[in-house]
PLY file of the C-alpha trace (Angstrom):
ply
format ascii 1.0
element vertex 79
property float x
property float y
property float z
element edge 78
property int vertex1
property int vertex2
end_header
28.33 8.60 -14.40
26.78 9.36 -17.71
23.78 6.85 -18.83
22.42 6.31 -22.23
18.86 6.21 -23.25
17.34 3.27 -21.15
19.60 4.73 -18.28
21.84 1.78 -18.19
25.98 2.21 -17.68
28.10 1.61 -20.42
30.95 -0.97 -20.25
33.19 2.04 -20.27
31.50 3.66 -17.47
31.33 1.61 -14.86
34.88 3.08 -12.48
36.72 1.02 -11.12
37.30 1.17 -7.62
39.60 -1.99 -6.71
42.02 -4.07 -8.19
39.30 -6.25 -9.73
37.67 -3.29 -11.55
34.37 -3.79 -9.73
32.56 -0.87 -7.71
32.58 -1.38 -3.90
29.30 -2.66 -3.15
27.84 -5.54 -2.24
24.63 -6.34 -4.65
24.46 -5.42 -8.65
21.98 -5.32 -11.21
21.57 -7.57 -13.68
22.43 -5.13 -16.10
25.70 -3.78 -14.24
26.97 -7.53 -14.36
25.94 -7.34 -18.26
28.05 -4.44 -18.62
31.10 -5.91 -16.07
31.44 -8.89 -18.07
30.78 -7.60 -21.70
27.84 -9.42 -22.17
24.11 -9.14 -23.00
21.97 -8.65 -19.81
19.99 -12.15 -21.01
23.46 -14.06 -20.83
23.54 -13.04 -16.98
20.40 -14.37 -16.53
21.06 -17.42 -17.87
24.12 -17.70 -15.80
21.89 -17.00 -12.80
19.37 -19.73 -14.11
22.14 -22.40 -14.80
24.16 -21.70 -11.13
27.01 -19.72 -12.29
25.97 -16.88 -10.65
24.36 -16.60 -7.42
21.33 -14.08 -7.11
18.60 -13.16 -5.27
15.09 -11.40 -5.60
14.90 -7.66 -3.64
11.34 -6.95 -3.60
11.00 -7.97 -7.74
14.52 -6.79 -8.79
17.25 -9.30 -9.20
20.41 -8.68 -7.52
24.05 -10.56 -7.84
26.27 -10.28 -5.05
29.97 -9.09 -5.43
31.16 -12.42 -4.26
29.28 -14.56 -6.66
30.78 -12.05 -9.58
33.94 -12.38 -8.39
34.01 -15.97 -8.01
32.52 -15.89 -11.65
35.29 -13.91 -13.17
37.94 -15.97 -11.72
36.51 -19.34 -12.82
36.04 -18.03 -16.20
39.89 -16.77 -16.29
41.12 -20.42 -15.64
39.98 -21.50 -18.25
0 1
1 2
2 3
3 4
4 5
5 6
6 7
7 8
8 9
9 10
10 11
11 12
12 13
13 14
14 15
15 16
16 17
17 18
18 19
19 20
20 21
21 22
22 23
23 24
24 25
25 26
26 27
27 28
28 29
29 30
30 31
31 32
32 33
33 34
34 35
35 36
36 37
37 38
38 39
39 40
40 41
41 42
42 43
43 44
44 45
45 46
46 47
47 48
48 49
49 50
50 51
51 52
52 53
53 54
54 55
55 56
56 57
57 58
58 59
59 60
60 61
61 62
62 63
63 64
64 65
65 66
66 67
67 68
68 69
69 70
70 71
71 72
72 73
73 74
74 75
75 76
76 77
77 78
C-alpha cells in the first residue's frame, strides 16, 4: 500500500477485503476511519467524543473497533 508524506493511506488505498469495503481486522486508527468514511481525522474524533463511535486507548494511540465502524456506517446509511 503506497502512503503519502505523513505516511497516512489514501481513501483510494485502503483494499477492500469484504463486502463492506473494510480490511479484516479488528482495531483501526483514527486516521484509517478518516480515510474509510471520507472525512477529516478531527471529525472521527469528535464522533468518538460525542458516542458515535466506540474507541479505546492502546498504550496512547486511539483505536476504533471494526464493530463500532460498522455499526457507524450503517446508522449513517438509514438516514
Amino acid at each position: 500500500m503506497a502512503k503519502n508524506r505523513a505516511n497516512k493511506p489514501q481513501v483510494d488505498e485502503i483494499e477492500p477485503e469484504n463486502d463492506h469495503g473494510l480490511p479484516k481486522k479488528a482495531l483501526f486508527r483514527v486516521d484509517e476511519v478518516a480515510c474509510y468514511f471520507g472525512v477529516t481525522e478531527r471529525c472521527v474524533r469528535l464522533w468518538i467524543e460525542h458516542g458515535h463511535l466506540r474507541a479505546e486507548k492502546i498504550v496512547g494511540s486511539v483505536r476504533v473497533s471494526r464493530e463500532s465502524i460498522l455499526h457507524c456506517r450503517f446508522k449513517i446509511s438509514e438516514n
